[in-house]
Structures are given as structure tokens and as C-alpha cells.
C-alpha positions in Angstrom: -20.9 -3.7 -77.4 -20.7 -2.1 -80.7 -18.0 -3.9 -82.0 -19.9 -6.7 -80.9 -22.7 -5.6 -82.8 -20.8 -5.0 -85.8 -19.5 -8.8 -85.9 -22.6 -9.9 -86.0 -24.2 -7.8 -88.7 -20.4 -8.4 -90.1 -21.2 -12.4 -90.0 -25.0 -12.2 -91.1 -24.0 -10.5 -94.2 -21.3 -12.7 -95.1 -24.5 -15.3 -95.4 -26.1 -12.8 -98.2 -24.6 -12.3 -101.5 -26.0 -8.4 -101.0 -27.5 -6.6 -98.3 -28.7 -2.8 -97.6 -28.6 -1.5 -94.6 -32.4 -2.4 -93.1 -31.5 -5.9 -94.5 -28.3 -6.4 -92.5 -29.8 -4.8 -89.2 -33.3 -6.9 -89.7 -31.3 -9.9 -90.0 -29.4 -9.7 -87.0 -32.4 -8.4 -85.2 -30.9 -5.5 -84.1 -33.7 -2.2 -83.3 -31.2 0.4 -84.8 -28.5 0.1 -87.7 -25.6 2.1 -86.2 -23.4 -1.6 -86.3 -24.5 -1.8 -90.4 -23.7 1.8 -91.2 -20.5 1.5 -89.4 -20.0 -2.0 -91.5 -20.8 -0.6 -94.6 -17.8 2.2 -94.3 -14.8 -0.8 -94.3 -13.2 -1.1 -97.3 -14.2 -4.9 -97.3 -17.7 -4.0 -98.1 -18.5 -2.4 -102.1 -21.4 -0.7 -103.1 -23.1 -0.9 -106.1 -26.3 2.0 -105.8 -27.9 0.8 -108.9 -28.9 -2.6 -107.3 -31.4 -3.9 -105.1 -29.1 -4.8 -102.4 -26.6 -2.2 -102.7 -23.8 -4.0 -100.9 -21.8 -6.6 -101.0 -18.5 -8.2 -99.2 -15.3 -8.9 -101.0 -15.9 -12.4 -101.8 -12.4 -13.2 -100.3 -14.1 -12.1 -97.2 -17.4 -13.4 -97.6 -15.6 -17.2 -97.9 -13.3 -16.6 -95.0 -16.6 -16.3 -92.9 -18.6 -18.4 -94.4 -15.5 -21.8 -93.7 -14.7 -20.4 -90.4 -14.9 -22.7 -87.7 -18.0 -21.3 -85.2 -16.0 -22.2 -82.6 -12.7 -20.1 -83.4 -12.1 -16.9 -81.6 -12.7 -13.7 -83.4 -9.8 -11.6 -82.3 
């Protein structure tokens, strides 16, 4: 469950260019952000504290997600 939780905040972010924390778990409409905390701790994920959206994915990352098939298997 939470790492299925996690995927999904993981693949709702990849759609953002930024996120904080409230963001990623409103998004995903999720009622607590235990999957976007534990997100935010991967070393795929930067944090810049002086912006609005403190976060961001590698964009590496964020384009992986963003062509992946929706079909494909995550594991």
C-alpha cells in the first residue's frame, strides 16, 4: 500500500515542474502525506526552500514518466 501510494504521488509530480508536499498529496487526493514525505527523501527529488514549490524531480526523471507507456509495468 505505501509503496503504492508513493508511485502515485511519484507519477502526479512528474506532471508538475514543482511541488510541496500539500501539493503532491492534494493532487493525488490522498488524506495524509506520509507517501510525499517519503518521496521527497529520494535523491531523484531536489529542493530548492527559497521557492514556491520547493521541489522538483530530476528532469531525467520527470521525462522518463512523463513518455512512459501507461500501460507498462512499474516493477
Amino acid at each position: 500500500m505505501y509503496a503504492d501510494n508513493e508511485r502515485h504521488v511519484l507519477r502526479s509530480a512528474a506532471l508538475l515542474d514543482a511541488f510541496s508536499v500539500p501539493l503532491a498529496t492534494q493532487v493525488r487526493a490522498l488524506t495524509h502525506d506520509s507517501a510525499a514525505l517519503r518521496l521527497i527523501e529520494r535523491p531523484f527529488v531536489q529542493e530548492d526552500p527559497t521557492g514556491l514549490w520547493p521541489f522538483h524531480l530530476r528532469q531525467v526523471v520527470r521525462s522518463t514518466l512523463r513518455n512512459a507507456d501507461d500501460h507498462s509495468d512499474d516493477r
